[in-house]
VOGU-97807 format. One record per residue (C-alpha): z, x, y; residue number from 1. Coordinates in steps of 0.5 Angstrom, whole numbers. Example, Ala and Ser with C-alpha at 12.3 -4.5 7.8 and 13.67 -1.06 7.14 Angstrom:
BEGIN
[site [16 25 -9] 1] [site [14 27 -2] 2] 
***
This chain:
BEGIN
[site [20 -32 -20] 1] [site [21 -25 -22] 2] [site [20 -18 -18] 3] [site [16 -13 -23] 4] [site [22 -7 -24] 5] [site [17 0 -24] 6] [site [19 7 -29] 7] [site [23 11 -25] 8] [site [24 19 -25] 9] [site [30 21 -28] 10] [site [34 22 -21] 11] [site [32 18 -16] 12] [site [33 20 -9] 13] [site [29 14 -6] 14] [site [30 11 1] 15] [site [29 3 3] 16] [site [22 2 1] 17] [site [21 8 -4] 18] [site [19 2 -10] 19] [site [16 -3 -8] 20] [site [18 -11 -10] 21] [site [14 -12 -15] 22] [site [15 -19 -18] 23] [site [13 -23 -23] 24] [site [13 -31 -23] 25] [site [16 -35 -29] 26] [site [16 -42 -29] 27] [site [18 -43 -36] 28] [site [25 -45 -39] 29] [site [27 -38 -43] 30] [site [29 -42 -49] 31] [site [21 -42 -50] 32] [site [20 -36 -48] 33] [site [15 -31 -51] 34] [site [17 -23 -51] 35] [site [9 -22 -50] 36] [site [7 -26 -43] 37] [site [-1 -28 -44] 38] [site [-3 -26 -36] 39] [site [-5 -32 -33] 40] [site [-5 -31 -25] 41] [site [-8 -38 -23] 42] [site [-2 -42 -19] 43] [site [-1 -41 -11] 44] [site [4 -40 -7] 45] [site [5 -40 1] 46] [site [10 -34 3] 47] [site [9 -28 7] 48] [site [7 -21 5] 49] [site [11 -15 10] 50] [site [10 -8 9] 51] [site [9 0 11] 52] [site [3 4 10] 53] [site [4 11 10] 54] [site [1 18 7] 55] [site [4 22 2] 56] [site [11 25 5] 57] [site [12 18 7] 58] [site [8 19 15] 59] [site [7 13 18] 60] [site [-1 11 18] 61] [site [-3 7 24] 62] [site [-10 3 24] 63] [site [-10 3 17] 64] [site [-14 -4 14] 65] [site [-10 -9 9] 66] [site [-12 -14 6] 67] [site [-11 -19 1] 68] [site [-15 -25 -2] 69] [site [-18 -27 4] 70] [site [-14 -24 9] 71] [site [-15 -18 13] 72] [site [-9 -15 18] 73] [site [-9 -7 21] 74] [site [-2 -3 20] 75] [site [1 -2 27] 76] [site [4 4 31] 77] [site [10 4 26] 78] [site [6 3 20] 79] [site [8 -4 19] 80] [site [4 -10 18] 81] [site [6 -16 16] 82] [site [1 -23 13] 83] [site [5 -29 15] 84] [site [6 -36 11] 85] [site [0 -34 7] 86] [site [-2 -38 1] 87] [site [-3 -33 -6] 88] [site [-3 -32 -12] 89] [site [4 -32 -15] 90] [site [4 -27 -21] 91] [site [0 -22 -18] 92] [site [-2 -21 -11] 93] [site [-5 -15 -9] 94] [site [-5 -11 -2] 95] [site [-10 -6 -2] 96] [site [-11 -1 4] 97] [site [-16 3 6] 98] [site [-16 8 13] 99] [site [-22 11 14] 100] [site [-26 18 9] 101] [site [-20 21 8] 102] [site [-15 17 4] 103] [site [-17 14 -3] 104] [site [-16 7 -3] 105] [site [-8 5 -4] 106] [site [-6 -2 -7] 107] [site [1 -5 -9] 108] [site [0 -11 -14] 109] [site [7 -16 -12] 110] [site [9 -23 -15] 111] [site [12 -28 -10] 112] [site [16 -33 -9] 113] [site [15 -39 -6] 114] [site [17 -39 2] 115] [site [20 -31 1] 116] [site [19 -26 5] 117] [site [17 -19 0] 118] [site [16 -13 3] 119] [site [12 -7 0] 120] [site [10 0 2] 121] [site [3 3 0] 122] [site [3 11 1] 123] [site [-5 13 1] 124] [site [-7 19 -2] 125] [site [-10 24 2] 126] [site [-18 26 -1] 127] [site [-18 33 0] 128] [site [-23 38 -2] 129] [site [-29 35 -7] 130] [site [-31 40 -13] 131] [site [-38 40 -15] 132] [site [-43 39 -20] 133] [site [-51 38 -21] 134] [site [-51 31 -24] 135] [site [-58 33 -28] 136] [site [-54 39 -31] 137] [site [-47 35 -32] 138] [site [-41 40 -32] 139] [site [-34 41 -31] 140] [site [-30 41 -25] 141] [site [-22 42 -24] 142] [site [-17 40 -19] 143] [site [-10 42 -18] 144] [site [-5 40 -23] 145] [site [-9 41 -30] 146] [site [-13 35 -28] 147] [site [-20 36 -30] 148] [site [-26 32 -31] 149] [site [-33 33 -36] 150] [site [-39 30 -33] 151] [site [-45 28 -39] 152] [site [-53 31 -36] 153] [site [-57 26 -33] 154] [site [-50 21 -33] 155] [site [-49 19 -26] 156] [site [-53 14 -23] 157] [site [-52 10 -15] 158] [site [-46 6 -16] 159] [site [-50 0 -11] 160] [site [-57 1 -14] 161] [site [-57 3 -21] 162] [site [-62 9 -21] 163] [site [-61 16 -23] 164] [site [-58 20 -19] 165] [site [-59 28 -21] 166] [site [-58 31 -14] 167] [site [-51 35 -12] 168] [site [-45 31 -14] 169] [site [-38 31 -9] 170] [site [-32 29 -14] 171] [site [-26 27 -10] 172] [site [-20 27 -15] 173] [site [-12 27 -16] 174] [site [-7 28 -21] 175] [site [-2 23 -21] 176] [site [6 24 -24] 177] [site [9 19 -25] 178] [site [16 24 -26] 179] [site [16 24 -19] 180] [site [18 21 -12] 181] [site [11 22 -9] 182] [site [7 21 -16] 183] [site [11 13 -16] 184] [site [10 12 -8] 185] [site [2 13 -9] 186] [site [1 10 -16] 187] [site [-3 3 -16] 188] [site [-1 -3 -17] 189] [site [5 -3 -22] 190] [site [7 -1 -28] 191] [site [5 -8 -33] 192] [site [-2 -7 -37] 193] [site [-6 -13 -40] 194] [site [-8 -11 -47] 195] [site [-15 -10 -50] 196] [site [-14 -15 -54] 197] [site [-10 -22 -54] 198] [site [-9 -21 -46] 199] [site [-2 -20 -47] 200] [site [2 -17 -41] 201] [site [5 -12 -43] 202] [site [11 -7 -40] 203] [site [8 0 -39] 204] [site [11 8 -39] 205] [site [6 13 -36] 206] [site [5 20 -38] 207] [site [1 21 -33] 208] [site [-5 18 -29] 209] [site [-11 21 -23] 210] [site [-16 18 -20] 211] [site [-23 20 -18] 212] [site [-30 18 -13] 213] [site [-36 21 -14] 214] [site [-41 22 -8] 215] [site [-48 24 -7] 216] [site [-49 30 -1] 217] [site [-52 23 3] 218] [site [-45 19 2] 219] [site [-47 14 -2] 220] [site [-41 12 -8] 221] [site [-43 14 -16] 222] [site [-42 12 -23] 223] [site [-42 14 -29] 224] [site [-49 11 -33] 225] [site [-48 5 -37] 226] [site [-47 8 -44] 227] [site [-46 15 -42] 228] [site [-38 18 -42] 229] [site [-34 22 -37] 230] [site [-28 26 -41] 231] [site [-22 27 -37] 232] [site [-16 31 -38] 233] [site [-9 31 -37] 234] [site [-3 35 -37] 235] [site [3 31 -40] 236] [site [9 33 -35] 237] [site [14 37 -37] 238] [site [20 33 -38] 239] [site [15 28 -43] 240] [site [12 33 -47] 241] [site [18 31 -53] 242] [site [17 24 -53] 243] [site [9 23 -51] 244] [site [5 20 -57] 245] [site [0 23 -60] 246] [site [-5 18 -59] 247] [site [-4 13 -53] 248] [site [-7 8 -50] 249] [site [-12 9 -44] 250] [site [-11 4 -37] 251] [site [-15 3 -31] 252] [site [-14 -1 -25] 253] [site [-17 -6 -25] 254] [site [-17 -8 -18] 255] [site [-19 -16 -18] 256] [site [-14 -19 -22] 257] [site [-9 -12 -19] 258] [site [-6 -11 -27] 259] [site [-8 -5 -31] 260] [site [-12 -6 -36] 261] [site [-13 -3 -43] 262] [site [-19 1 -45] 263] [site [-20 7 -49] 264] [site [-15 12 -52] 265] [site [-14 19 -50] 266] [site [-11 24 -56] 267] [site [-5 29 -54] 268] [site [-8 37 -55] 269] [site [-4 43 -54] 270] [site [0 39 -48] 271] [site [-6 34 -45] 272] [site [-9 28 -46] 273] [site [-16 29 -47] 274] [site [-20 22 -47] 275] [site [-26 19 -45] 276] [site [-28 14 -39] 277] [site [-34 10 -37] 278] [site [-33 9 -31] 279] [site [-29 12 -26] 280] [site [-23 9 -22] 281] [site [-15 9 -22] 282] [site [-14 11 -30] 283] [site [-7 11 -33] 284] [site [-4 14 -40] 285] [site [1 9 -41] 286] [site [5 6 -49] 287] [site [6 -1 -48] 288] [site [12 -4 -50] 289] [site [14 -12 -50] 290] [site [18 -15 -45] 291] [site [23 -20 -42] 292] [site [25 -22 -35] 293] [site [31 -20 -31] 294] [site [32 -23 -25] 295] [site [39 -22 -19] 296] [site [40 -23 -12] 297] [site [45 -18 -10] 298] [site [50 -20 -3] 299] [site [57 -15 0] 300] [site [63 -19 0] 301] [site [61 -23 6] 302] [site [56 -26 2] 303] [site [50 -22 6] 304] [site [44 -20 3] 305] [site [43 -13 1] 306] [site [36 -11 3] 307] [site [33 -5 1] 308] [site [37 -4 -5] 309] [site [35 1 -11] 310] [site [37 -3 -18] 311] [site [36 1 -24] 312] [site [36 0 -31] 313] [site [36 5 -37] 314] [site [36 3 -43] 315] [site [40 8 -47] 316] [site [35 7 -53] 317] [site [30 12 -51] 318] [site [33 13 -44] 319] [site [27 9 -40] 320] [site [28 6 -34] 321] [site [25 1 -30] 322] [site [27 1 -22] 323] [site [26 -5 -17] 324] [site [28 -5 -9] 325] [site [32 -12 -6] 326] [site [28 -16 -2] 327] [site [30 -19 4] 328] [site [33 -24 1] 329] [site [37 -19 -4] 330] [site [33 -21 -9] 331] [site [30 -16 -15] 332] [site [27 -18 -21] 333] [site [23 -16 -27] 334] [site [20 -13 -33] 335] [site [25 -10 -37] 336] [site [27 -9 -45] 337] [site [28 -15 -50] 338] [site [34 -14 -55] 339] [site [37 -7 -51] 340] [site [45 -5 -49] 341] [site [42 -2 -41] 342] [site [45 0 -36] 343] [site [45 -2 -30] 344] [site [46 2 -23] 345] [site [45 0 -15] 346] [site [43 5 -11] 347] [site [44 6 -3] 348] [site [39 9 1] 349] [site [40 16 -1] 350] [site [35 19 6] 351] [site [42 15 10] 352] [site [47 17 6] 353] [site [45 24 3] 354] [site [48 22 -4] 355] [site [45 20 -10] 356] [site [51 16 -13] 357] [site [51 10 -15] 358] [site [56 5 -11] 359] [site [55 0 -16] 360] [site [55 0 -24] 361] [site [55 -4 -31] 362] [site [52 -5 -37] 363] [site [47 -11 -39] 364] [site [47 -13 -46] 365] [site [39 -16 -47] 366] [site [35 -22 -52] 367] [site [28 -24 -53] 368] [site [29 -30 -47] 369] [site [29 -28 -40] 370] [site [37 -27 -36] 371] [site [38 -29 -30] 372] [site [45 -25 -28] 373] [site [45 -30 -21] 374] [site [49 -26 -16] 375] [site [52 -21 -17] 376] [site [57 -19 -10] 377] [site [58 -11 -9] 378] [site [64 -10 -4] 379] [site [61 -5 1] 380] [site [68 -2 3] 381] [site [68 5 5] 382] [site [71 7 11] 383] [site [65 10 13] 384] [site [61 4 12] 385] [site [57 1 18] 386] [site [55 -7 19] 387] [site [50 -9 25] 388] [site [50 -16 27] 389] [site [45 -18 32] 390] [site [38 -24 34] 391] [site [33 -24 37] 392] [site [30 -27 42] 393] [site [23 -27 46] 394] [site [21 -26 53] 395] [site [25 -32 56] 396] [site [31 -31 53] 397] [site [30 -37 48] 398] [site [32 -34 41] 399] [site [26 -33 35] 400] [site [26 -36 29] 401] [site [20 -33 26] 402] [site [21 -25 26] 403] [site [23 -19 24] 404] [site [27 -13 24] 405] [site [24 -7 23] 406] [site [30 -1 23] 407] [site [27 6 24] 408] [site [26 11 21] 409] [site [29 8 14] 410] [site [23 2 14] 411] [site [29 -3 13] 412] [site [26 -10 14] 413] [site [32 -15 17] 414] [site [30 -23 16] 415] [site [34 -26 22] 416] [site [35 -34 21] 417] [site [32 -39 24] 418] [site [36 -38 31] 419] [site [35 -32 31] 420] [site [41 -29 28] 421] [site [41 -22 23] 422] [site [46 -18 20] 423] [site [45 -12 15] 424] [site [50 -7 12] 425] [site [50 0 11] 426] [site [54 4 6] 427] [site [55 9 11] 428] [site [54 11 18] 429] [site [47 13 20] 430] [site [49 21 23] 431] [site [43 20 28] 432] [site [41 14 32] 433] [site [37 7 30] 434] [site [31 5 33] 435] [site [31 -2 33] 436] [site [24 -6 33] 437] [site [24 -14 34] 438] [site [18 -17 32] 439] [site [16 -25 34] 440] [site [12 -26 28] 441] [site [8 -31 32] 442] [site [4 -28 37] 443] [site [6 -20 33] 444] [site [9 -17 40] 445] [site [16 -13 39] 446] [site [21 -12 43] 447] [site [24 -4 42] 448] [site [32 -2 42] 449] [site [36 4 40] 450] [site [43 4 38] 451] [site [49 9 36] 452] [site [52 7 30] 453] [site [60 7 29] 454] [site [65 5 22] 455] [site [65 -2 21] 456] [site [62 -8 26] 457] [site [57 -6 30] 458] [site [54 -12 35] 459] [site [47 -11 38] 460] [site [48 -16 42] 461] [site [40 -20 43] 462] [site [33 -15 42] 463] [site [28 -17 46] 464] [site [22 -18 43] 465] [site [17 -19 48] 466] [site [14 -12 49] 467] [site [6 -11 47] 468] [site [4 -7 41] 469] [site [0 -1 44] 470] [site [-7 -1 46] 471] [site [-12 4 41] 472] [site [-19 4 38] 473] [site [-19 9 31] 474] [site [-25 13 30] 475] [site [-26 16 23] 476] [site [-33 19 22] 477] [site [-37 22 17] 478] [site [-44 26 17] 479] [site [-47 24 11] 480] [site [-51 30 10] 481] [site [-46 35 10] 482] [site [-40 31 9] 483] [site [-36 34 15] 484] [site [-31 28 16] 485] [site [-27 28 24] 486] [site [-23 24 26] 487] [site [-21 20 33] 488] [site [-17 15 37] 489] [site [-17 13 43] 490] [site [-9 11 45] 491] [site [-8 8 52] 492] [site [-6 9 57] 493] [site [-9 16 56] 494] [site [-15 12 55] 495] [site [-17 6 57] 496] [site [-19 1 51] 497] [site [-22 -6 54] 498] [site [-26 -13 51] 499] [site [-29 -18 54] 500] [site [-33 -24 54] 501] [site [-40 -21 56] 502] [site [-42 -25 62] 503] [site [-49 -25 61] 504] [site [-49 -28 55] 505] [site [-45 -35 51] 506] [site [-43 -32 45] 507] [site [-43 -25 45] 508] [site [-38 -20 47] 509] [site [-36 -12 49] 510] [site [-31 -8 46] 511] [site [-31 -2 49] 512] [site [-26 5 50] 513] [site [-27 11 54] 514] [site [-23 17 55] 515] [site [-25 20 62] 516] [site [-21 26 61] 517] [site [-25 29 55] 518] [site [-31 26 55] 519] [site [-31 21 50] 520] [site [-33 13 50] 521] [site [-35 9 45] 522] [site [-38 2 47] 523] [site [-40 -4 42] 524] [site [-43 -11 43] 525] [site [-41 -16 38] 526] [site [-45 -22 37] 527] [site [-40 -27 37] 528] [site [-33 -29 39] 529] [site [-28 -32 33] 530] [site [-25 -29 28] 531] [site [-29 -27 22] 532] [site [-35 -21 21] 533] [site [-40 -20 26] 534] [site [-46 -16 27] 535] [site [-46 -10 33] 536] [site [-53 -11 36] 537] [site [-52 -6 41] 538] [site [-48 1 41] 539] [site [-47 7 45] 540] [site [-43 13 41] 541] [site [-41 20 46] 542] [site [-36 24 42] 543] [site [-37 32 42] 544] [site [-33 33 36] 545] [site [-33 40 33] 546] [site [-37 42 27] 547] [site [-42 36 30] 548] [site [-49 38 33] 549] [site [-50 31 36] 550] [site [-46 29 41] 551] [site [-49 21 42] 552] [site [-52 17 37] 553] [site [-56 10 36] 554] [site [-53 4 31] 555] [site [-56 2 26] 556] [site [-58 -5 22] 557] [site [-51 -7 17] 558] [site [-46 -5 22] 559] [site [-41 -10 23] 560] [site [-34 -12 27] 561] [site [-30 -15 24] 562] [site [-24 -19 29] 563] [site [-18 -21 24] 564] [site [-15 -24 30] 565] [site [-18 -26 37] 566] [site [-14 -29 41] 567] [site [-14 -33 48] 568] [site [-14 -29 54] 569] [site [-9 -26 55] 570] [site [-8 -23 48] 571] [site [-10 -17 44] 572] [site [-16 -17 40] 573] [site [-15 -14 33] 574] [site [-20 -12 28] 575] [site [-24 -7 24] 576] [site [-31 -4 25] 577] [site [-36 -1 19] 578] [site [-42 3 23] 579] [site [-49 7 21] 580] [site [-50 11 26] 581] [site [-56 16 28] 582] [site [-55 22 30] 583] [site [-60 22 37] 584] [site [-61 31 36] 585] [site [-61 31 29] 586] [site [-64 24 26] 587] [site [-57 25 21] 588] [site [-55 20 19] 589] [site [-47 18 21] 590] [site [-42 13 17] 591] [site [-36 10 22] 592] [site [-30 7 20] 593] [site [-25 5 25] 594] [site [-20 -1 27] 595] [site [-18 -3 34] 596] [site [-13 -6 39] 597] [site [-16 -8 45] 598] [site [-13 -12 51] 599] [site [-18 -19 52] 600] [site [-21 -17 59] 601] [site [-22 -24 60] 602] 
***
C-alpha cells in the first residue's frame, strides 16, 4: 500500500504533521503495473486513523466533528482525535471536519494499510466576511487574492428543494495557494484526480484552487440552477505564471469518493484562470500527468522508526515536487513521476530545529512499474541530537498496549508496543520543554508530563495515562436572519457540565451546562440512551450573547444529538448536537451547532 506524496512549495519549512499521509493501496505486482491506475476504492481494511485539527496558523481546534464512513468522534483539547481499529476503505479514506458557521468544512483523503496507525492534520479554514449580490440581477463579487466570482441572473436555486431563489445571496469564499505552507495545510483531500473520461487516476500539480458557499439571508445553503454556470477567476501564483498552461483542466472535490475529479476547463487571460462551474464546492486548477508508486520506510541506526519525517521529491525535468510525512511506522508512499532521475531529501522538523536543511539526501532513478526502496537507515548523529525513551501505563500501574504519545507542541505521535514501550529520536535538541500526553486509546483518557530534553539518551521513565479529558459543551450559533454568528463554551470547572439518566423516564436522558457566574445554561432532554442520533424533545437556551435580542429561546422539530460515545457510569459521555431554535422576544429563527464532553451523573 502507498502513502500519496503531495505537491510541494519550493521551500518547505514544515513541522511534523504539516503533510498529511496520504497513501495509496496497491495490491498488484509491479511488473503489471499500468503508469495510469483505473480508481477503484472497493477493498477494506481495518486499521486506525489518528490526527490534529487546526485553523489556518496551525491553532489547536477543540470540539470540532470527525468523521469518516460511518464513524463520528470530536477533537480534544489538544486538538487530537483518533478512530481505533476501524474498518475502511483502503485506497481512499476521507476524514472530513466541520466546527460549527465559522469554518469551511475540511477534509484529508489517505489510503491505508492494514493494521497501521496514519496520522493526519486537517487545518480548516475560516469563512470570513461574505460579499454579496441579488440572485434575480446575478453579479460579481471579489475576495482577496484575485479570486472573483460571476453569478448568471435567476441562476440560484435552494440547494435542499430546488425552487428558485432570487433574494439577497451571502457568498462565502477563498483562495487557496497551493505555492504556500497554509494554501497545502488547508487544501482538500490530495493531490491525485480521476479524469473526465476513462476514470484514470491521475497525479495532479495545482496553479491554484478556492472554494465558495452560498446562502440565502434565512440561512438556508444554495446552488447554481441546473443548466446555468458560475465564472470563477483566478490568479495564477506568482512563482507558476512561466510554466502555467494556456488551457488547464478544472477539478472539484468530490467528497463522497474523496478524489478530485475533472470537469470543465478554465483559459490562462493576462495571468488568471477564468472558467466556468455549475456548482460550487472546493475547485482546482491542476494538469494531470501519469504516474507510478514509490514507497520506503525510514529507520535511525537503531533501527527506530522516524515519524513525522518530511521526504521530498523533485524531479529535475521540470522541478516538481511531491511531499509526503513518515508514519508512525516510518513508512511514506506515493504517487511520484514514471521514467524520471528525482531527487530525493528528508527533512527534519524544521519548527524543533530551526533549519531547513535536509539531514539526508540522494538520487532515484524511476521506471513505468512501481519501486519499492525497502528501508532506507538515516544515522541521526549530530551532537545535538536528543532521544526519549519511555511507556506508558494506566491507573494501576499496568502497562497500555493500545495507546499514544501525543509530543506538544510539534503534533508528534509516538506508537508505543504492545507493552507499552516508546522511543523517538530528534535531530536536535528541543530548546524549551516537551509536553508529553499519554493516551489509553481504549477508554480515551490521557495522563499529561512535561520533560527537559538533553544531547542523547533521555529516559522518561513511565507517563501515566489515567487522567480525564476536560469536561466542556461548545456552542456555535447563528441568527439565520441576520446571519450574526457568536460562539461559546461552556469548560469546567468554570462551568459545571453534567448528563444523567432522566429519572422519570426509562429512555430518556439530560444533557445539561450551566455557567453561574455569567448567567449562561444550556439544558437538553435526549430521547434515548446509546450511541447513535436521537431527537431532542425538550430544550432550554439562556445566552445573553452580544449583537442578540433574544436572550432564551424554544427548540424546534429536526433537532437532534448525536452521542458518538456513551459509556457506562462513570465514563464520559461524548457527542454533537444540531439544533433549531426560536428566539422567544423576536420569533428569529436560530441554528445551533456544537459538541460536548460530559461526565455521566449516574
Amino acid at each position: 500500500m502507498k502513502q500519496l506524496f503531495k505537491t510541494s512549495m519550493p521551500i518547505l519549512l514544515l513541522f511534523a504533521l504539516g503533510f498529511s499521509l496520504q497513501f495509496l493501496q496497491s495490491c498488484r505486482k509491479s511488473s503489471n503495473d499500468r503508469i495510469y491506475i483505473p480508481y477503484n476504492n472497493s477493498k477494506t481494511v481495518v486499521a486506525s486513523i489518528m490526527g490534529f485539527v487546526t485553523d489556518e496558523s496551525g491553532a489547536i481546534i477543540e470540539g470540532a466533528t470527525v468523521t469518516t464512513g460511518g464513524y463520528t468522534t470530536i477533537s480534544d483539547v489538544n486538538g487530537y482525535f483518533h478512530f481505533d481499529n476501524i474498518t475502511t476503505p483502503s485506497h481512499a479514506t476521507t476524514v472530513l471536519v466541520s466546527k460549527g458557521n465559522t469554518y469551511f468544512k475540511g477534509s484529508r483523503t489517505i489510503a491505508v494499510n492494514a493494521n497501521q496507525k496514519h496520522v493526519l492534520k486537517v487545518s480548516l479554514i475560516a469563512k470570513g466576511t461574505p460579499g454579496t449580490f441579488v440572485a434575480a440581477n446575478g453579479g460579481s463579487v471579489s475576495f482577496a487574492n484575485g479570486l472573483v466570482l460571476g453569478f448568471p441572473a435567476g441562476g440560484i436555486v435552494n440547494q435542499a428543494t430546488g425552487l428558485t431563489y432570487n433574494g439577497q445571496v451571502y457568498v462565502y469564499a477563498h483562495k487557496i495557494d497551493p505555492t504556500t505552507q497554509t494554501g497545502l495545510n488547508t487544501m482538500p483531500g490530495d493531490l491525485r484526480g480521476i479524469t473526465a473520461n476513462g476514470g484514470e487516476e491521475r497525479l495532479l500539480e495545482s496553479f491554484g484552487m478556492m472554494v465558495a458557499e452560498l446562502y440565502s439571508v434565512d440561512g438556508q445553503l444554495l446552488q447554481i440552477r441546473p443548466g446555468s454556470e458560475a465564472t470563477i477567476t483566478l490568479t495564477v501564483p506568482t512563482s507558476l505564471q512561466a510554466k502555467a498552461p494556456a488551457t488547464i483542466p478544472l477539478w472539484y472535490f468530490d467528497e463522497a469518493k474523496g478524489i478530485w475529479v475533472e470537469e470543465g476547463t478554465a483559459i490562462l487571460t493576462g495571468g488568471k484562470y477564468v472558467g466556468k462551474v455549475k456548482h460550487f464546492s472546493f475547485w482546482n486548477c491542476d494538469t494531470p500527468a501519469a504516474a507510478i508508486d514509490l514507497e520506503m520506510t525510514l529507520v535511525d541506526q537503531f533501527g527506530t522508526p522516524l515519524s513525522g519525517y518530511l521526504v521530498k521529491l523533485t524531479n529535475t525535468a521540470n522541478n516538481n515536487s511531491r511531499t509526503g510525512t513518515t508514519n508512525t511506522a516510518g513508512w511514506v508512499g506515493g504517487l511520484v513521476y514514471p521514467s524520471a532521475t528525482m531527487q530525493m531529501e528528508v527533512y527534519a522538523l524544521s519548527s524543533i530545529c530551526g533549519t531547513t536543511t535536509p539531514i539526508y539526501s540522494q538520487t532515484v532513478v524511476t521506471s513505468t512499474i512501481n519501486l519499492n526502496l525497502g528501508t532506507v537507515t538515516i544515522p541521526i548523529t549530530t551532537p545535538a541530537a536528543a532521544t526519549i525513551s519511555g511507556s506508558i501505563v494506566d491507573c494501576s500501574g499496568n502497562p497500555i498496549s493500545n495507546g499514544s504519545v501525543v509530543l506538544s507542541p510539534y503534533n508528534i505521535v509516538i506508537t508505543p508496543n504492545a507493552l507499552g514501550q516508546f522511543s523517538y529520536s530528534f535531530p536536535c535538541t528541543p530548546s524549551t520543554p516537551i509536553t508529553m500526553y499519554a493516551y489509553n486509546l481504549t477508554n480515551n483518557v490521557y495522563g499529561t508530563s512535561s520533560a527537559s530534553l538533553v544531547n542523547g539518551l533521555n529516559n522518561v521513565g513511565a507517563l501515566n495515562a489515567c487522567g480525564s479529558v476536560s469536561p466542556y459543551l461548545s456552542v456555535d450559533m447563528t441568527n439565520i436572519s441576520t446571519s450574526i454568528n457568536f460562539q461559546y463554551t461552556f469548560n469546567a470547572p468554570a462551568s459545571s457540565i453534567l448528563q444523567y439518566i432522566n429519572i422519570q423516564g426509562t429512555t430518556g436522558n439530560v444533557l445539561s451546562a450551566n455557567n453561574s457566574i455569567v448567567g449562561n445554561s444550556v439544558y437538553m432532554m435526549v430521547s434515548d440512551t446509546t450511541v447513535g442520533t436521537h431527537a431532542v424533545t425538550n430544550a432550554s437556551f439562556t445566552l445573553p450573547l452580544s449583537g442578540f435580542t433574544d436572550s432564551n429561546y424554544t427548540v424546534q422539530p429536526g433537532s437532534t444529538v448525536t452521542y458518538t460515545g456513551y459509556p457506562t457510569f462513570p465514563g464520559d459521555v461524548i457527542g454533537n448536537y444540531s439544533l433549531n431554535l426560536v428566539g422567544n422576544v423576536t420569533g428569529n429563527n436560530y441554528t445551533v451547532t456544537g459538541s460536548f464532553r460530559a461526565p455521566r451523573q449516574n
